[in-house]
N, CA, C and O atoms as CSV, one atom per row, in Angstrom:
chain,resi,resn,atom,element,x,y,z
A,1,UNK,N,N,103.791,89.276,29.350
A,1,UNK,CA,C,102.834,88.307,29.847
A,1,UNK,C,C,102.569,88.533,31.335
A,1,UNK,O,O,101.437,88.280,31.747
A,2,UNK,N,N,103.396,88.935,32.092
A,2,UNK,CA,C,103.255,89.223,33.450
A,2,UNK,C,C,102.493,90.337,33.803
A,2,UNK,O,O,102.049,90.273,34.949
A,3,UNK,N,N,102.197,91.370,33.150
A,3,UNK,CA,C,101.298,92.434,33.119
A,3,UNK,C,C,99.717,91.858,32.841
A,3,UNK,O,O,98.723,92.364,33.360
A,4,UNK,N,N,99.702,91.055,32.202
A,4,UNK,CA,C,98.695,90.413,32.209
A,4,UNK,C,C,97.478,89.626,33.456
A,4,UNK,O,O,96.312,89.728,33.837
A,5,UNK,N,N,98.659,88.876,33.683
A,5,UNK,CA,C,98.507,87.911,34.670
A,5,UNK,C,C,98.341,88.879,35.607
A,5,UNK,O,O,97.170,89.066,35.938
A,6,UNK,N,N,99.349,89.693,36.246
A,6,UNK,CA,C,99.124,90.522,37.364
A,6,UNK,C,C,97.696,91.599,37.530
A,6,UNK,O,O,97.082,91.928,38.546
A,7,UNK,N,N,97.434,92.054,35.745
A,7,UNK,CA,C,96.011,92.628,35.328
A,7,UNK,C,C,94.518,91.627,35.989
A,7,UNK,O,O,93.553,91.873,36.713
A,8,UNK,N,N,95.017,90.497,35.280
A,8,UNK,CA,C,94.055,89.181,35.876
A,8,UNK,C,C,93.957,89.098,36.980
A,8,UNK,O,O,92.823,89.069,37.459
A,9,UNK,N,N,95.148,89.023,37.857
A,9,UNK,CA,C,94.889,88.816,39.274
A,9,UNK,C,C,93.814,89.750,40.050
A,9,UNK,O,O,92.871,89.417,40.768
A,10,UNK,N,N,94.215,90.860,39.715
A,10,UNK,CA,C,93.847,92.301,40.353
A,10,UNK,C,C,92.343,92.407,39.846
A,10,UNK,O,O,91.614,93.152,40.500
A,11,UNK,N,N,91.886,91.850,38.928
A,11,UNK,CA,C,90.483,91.928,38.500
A,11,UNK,C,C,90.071,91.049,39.319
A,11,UNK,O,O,89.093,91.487,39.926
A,12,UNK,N,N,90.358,89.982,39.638
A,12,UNK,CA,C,89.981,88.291,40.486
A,12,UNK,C,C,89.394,89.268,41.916
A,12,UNK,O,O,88.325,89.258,42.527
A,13,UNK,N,N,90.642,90.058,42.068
A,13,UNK,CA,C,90.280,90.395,43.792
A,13,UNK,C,C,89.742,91.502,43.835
A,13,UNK,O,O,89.982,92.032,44.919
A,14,UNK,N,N,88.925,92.321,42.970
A,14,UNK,CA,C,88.300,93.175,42.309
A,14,UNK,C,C,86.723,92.860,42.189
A,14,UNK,O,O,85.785,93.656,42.227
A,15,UNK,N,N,86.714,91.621,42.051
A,15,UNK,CA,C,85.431,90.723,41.628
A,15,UNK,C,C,85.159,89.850,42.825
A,15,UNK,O,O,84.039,89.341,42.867
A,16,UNK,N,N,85.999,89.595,43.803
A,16,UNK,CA,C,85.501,88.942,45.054
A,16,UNK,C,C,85.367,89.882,45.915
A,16,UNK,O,O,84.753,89.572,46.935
A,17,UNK,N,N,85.922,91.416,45.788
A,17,UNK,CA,C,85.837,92.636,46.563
A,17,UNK,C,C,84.347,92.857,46.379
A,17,UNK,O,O,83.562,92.323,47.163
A,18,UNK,N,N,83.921,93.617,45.382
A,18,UNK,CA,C,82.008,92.954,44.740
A,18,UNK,C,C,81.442,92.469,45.145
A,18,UNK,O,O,80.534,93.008,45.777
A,19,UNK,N,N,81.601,90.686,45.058
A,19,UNK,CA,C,80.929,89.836,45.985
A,19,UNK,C,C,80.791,90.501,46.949
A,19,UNK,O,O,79.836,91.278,46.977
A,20,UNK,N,N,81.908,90.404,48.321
A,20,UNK,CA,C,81.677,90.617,49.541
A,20,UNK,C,C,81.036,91.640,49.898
A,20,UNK,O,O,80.499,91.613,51.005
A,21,UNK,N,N,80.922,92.770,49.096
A,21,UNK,CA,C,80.365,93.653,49.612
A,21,UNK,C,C,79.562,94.449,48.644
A,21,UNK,O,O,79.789,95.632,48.391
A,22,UNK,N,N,78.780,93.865,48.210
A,22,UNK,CA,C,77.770,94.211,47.213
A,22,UNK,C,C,76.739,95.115,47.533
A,22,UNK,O,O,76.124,95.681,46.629
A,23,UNK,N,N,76.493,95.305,48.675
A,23,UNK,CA,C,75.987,96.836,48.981
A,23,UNK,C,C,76.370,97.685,49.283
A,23,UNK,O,O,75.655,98.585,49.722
A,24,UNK,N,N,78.022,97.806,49.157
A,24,UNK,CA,C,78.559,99.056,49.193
A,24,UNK,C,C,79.131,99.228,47.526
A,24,UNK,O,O,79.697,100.265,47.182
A,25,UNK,N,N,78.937,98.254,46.710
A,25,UNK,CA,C,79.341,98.220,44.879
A,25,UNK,C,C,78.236,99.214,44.738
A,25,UNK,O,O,78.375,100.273,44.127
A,26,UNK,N,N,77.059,98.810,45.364
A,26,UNK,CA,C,75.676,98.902,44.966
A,26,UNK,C,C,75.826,100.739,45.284
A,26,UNK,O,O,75.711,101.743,44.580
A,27,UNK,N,N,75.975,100.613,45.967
A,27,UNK,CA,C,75.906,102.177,46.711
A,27,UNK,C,C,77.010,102.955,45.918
A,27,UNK,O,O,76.507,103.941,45.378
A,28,UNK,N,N,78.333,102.834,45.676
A,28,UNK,CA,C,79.279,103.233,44.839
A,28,UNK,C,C,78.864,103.390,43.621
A,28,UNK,O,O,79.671,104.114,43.039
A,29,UNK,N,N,77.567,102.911,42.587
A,29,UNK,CA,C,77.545,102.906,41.577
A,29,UNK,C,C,75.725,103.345,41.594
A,29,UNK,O,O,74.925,102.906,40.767
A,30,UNK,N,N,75.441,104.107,42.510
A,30,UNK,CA,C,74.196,104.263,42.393
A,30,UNK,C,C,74.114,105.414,42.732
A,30,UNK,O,O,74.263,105.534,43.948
A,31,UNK,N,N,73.842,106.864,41.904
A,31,UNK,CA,C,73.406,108.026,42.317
A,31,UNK,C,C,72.200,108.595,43.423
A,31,UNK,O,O,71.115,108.055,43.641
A,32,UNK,N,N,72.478,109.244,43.745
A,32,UNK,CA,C,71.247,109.593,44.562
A,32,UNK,C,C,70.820,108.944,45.570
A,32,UNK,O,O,69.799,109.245,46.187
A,33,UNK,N,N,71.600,107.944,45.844
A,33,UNK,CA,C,70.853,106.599,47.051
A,33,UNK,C,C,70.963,107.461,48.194
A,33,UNK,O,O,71.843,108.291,48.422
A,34,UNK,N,N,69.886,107.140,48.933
A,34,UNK,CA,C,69.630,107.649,50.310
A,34,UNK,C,C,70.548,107.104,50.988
A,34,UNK,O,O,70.832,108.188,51.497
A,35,UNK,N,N,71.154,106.526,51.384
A,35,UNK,CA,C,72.210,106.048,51.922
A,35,UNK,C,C,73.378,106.333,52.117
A,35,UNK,O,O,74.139,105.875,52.969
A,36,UNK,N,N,73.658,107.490,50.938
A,36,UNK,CA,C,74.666,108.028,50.824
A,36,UNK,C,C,75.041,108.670,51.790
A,36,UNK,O,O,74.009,108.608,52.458
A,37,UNK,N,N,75.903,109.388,52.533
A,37,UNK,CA,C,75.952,110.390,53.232
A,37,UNK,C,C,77.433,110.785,53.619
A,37,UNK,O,O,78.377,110.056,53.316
A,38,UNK,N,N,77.596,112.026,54.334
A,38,UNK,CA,C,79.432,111.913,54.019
A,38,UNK,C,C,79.995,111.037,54.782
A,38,UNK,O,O,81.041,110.541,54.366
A,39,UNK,N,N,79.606,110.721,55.749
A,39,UNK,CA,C,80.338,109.157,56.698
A,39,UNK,C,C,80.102,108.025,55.818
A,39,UNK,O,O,80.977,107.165,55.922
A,40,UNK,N,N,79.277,107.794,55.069
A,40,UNK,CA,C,79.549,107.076,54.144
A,40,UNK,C,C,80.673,106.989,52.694
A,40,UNK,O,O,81.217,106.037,52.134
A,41,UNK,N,N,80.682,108.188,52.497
A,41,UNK,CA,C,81.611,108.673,51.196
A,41,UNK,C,C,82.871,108.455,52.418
A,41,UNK,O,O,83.326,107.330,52.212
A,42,UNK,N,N,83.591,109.091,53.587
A,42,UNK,CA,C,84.410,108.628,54.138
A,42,UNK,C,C,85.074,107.264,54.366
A,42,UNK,O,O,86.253,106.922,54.268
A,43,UNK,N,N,83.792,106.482,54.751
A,43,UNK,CA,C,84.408,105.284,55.020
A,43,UNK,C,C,84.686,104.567,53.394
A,43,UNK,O,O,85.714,103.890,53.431
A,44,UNK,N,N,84.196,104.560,52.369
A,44,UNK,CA,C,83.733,104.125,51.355
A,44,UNK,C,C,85.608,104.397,50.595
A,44,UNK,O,O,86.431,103.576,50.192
A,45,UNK,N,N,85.639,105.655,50.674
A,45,UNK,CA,C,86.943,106.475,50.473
A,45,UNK,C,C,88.318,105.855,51.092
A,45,UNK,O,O,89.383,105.766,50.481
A,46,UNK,N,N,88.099,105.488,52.290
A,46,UNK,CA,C,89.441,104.840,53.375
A,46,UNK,C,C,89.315,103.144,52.865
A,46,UNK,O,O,90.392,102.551,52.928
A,47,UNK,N,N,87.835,102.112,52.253
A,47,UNK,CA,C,88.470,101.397,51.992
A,47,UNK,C,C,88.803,101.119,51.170
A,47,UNK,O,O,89.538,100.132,51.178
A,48,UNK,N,N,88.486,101.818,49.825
A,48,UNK,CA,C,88.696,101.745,48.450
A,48,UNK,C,C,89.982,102.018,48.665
A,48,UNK,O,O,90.747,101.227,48.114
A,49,UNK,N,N,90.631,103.145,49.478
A,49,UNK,CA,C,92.265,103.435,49.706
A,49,UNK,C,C,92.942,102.271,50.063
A,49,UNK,O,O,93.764,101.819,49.266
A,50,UNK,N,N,92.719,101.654,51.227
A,50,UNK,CA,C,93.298,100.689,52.064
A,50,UNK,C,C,93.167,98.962,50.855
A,50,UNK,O,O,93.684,97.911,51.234
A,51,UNK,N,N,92.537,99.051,49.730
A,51,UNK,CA,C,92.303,98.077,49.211
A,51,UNK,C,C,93.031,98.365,47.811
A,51,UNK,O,O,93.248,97.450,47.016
A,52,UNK,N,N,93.381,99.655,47.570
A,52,UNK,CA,C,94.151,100.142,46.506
A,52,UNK,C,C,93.081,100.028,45.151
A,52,UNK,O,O,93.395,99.452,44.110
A,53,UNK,N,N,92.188,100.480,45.310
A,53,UNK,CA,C,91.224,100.397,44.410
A,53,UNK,C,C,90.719,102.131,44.044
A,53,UNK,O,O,89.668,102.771,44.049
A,54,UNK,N,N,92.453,102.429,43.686
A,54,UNK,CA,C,92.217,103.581,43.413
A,54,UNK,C,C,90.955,104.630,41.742
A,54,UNK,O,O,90.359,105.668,41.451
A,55,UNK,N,N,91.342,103.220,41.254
A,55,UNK,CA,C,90.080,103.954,39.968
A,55,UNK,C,C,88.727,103.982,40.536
A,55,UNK,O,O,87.913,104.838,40.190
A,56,UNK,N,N,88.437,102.977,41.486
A,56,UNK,CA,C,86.924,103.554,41.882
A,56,UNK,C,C,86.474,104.444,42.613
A,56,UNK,O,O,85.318,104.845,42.753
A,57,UNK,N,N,87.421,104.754,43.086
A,57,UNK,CA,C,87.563,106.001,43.928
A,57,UNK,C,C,87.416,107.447,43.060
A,57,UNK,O,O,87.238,108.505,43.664
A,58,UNK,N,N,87.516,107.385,41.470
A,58,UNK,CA,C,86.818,108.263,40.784
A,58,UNK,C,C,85.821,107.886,40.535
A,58,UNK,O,O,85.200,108.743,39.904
A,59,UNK,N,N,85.403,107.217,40.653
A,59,UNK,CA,C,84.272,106.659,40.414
A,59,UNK,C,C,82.999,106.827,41.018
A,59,UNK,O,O,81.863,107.126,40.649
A,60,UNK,N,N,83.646,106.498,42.191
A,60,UNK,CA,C,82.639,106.849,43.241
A,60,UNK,C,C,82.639,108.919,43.639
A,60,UNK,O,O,81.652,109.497,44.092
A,61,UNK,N,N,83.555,109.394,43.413
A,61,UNK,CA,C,83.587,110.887,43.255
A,61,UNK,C,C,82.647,111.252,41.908
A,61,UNK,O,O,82.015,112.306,41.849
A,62,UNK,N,N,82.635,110.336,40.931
A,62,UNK,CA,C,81.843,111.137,39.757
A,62,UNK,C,C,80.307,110.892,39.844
A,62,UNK,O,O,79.372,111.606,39.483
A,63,UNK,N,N,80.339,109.353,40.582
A,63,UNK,CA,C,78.642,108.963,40.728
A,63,UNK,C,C,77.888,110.034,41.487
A,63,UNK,O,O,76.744,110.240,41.081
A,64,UNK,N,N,78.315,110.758,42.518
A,64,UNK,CA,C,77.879,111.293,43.756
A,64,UNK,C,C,78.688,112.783,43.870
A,64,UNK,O,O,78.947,113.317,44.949
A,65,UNK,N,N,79.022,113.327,42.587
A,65,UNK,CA,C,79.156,114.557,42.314
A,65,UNK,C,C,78.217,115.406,42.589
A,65,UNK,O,O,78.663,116.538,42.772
A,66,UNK,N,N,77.148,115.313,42.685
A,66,UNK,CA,C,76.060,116.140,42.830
A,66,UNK,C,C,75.252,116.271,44.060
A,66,UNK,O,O,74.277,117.015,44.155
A,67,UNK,N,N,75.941,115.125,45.467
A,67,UNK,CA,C,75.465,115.219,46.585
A,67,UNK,C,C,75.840,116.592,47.372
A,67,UNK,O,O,76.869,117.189,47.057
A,68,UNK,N,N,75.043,117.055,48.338
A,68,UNK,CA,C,75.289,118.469,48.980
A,68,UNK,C,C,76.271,118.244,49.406
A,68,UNK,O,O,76.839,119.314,49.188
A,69,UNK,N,N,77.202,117.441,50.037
A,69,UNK,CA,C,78.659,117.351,50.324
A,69,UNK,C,C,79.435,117.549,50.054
A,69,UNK,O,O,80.439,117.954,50.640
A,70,UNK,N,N,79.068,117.168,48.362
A,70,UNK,CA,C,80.275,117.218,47.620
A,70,UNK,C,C,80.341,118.572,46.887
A,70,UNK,O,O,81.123,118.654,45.939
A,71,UNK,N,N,79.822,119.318,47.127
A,71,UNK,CA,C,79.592,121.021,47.079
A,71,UNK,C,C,81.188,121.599,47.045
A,71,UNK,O,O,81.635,121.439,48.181
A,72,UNK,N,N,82.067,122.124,46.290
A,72,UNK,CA,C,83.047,122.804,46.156
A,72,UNK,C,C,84.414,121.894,46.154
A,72,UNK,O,O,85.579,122.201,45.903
A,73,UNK,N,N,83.791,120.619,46.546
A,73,UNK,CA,C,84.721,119.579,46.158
A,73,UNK,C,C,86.144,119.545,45.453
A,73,UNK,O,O,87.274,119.401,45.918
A,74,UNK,N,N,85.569,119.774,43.871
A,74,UNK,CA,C,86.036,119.713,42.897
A,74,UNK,C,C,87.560,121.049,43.292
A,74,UNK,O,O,88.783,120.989,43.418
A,75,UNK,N,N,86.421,122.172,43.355
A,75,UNK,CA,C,87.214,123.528,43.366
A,75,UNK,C,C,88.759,123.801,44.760
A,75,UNK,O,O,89.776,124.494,44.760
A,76,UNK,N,N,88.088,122.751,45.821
A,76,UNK,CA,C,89.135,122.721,46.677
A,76,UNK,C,C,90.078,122.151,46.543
A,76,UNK,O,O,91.083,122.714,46.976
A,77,UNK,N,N,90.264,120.749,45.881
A,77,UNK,CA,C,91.242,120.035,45.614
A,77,UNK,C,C,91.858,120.926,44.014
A,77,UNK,O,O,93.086,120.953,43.934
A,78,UNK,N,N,91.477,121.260,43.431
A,78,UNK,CA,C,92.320,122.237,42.371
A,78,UNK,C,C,92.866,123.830,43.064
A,78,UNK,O,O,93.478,124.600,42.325
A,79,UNK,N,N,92.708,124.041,43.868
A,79,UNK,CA,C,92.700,125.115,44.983
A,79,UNK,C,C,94.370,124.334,45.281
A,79,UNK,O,O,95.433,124.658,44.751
A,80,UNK,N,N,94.162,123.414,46.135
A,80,UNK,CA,C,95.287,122.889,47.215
A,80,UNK,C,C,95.839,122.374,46.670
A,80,UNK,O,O,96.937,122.090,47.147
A,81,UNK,N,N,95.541,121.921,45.422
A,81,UNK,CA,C,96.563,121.494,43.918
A,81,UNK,C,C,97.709,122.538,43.207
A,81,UNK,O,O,98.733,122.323,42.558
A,82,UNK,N,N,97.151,123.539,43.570
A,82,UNK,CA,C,97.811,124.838,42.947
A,82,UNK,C,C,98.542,124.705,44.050
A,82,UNK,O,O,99.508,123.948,44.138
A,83,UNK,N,N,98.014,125.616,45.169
A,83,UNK,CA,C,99.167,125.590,45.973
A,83,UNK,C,C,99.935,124.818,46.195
A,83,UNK,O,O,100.944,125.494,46.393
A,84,UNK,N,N,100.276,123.498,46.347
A,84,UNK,CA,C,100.869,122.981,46.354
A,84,UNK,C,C,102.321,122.782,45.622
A,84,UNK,O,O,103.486,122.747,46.019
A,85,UNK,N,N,101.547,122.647,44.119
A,85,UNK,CA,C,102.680,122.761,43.346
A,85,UNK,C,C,102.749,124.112,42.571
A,85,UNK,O,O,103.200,123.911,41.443
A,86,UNK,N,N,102.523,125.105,42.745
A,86,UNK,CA,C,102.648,126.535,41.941
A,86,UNK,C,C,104.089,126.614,41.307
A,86,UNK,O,O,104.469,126.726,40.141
A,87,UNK,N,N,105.067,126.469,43.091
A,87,UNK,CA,C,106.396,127.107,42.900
A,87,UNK,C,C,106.822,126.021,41.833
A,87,UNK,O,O,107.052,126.552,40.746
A,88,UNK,N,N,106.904,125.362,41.835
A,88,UNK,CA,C,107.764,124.242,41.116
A,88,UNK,C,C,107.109,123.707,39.738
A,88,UNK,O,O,107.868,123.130,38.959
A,89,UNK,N,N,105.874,123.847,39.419
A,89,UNK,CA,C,105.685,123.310,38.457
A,89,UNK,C,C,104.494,124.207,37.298
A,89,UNK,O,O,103.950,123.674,36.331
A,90,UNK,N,N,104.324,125.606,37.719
A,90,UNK,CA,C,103.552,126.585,37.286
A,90,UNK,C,C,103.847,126.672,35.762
A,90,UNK,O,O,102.888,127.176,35.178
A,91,UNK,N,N,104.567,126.439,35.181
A,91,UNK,CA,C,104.600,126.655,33.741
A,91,UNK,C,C,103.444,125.732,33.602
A,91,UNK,O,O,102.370,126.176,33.197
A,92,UNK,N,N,103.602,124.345,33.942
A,92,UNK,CA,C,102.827,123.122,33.361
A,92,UNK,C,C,101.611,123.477,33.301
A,92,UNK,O,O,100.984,123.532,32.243
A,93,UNK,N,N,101.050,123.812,34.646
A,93,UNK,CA,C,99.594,124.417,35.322
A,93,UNK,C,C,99.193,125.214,33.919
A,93,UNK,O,O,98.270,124.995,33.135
A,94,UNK,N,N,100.059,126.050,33.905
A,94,UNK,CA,C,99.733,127.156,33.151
A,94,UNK,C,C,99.284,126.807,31.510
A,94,UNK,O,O,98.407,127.389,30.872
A,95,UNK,N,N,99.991,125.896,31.127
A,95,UNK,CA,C,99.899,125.627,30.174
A,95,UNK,C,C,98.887,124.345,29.193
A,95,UNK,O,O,98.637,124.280,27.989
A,96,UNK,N,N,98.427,123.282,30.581
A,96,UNK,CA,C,97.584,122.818,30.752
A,96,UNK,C,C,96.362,123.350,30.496
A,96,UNK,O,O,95.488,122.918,29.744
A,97,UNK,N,N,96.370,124.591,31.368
A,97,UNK,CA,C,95.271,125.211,31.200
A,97,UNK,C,C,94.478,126.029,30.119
A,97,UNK,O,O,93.258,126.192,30.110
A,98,UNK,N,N,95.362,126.501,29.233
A,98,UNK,CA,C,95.260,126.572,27.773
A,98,UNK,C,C,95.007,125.766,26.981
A,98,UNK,O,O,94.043,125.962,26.240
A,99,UNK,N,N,95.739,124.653,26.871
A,99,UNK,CA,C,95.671,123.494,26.362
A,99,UNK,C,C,94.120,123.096,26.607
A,99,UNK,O,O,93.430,122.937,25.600
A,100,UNK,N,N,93.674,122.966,27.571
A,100,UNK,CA,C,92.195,122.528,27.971
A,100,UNK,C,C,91.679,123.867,26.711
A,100,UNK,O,O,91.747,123.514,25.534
A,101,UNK,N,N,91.296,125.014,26.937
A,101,UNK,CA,C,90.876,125.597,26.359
A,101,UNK,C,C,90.818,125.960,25.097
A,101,UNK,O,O,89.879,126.478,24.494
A,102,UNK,N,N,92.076,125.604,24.647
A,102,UNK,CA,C,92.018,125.204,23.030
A,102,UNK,C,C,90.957,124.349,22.269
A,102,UNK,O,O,91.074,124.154,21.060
């Protein structure tokens, strides 16, 4: 029951996050808006972080996948993903990656 409630809560302040700032929901969920720009995807990025509103934060990466910014995006963070974990966890990588391709 507490998973619940705590689910509930987190939607409550999820939904007054919205409210308050409904032109940056607006902008997060709207492709192509002129408005966009990477100081925007920055700041947009630091408060979705700072607010722990980490699922929209794919969210907002998948809406605006296709802005010139976000140009190699994808490929750098799987880049610095590898490196990162190669030494230590390369079977998984490896096998993941098959797995996808299956």
């Amino acid at each position: 029951m507490q998973k619940k409630e705590s689910n509930a809560k987190r939607t409550i302040e999820f939904l007054k996050w919205i409210q308050k700032y409904s032109g940056w929901w607006h902008l997060i969920c709207t492709p192509n808006d002129p408005h966009m720009n990477l100081n925007m995807m920055k700041m947009l990025l630091e408060r979705l972080y700072r607010e722990s509103f980490y699922e929209i934060i794919f969210v907002l990466l998948t809406v605006h996948k296709n802005q010139p910014f976000m140009n190699n995006f994808s490929e750098y963070f799987l880049l610095s993903s590898m490196i990162e974990y190669w030494d230590e966890d390369k079977e998984r990588i490896i096998q993941s990656m098959i797995e996808y391709l299956e």
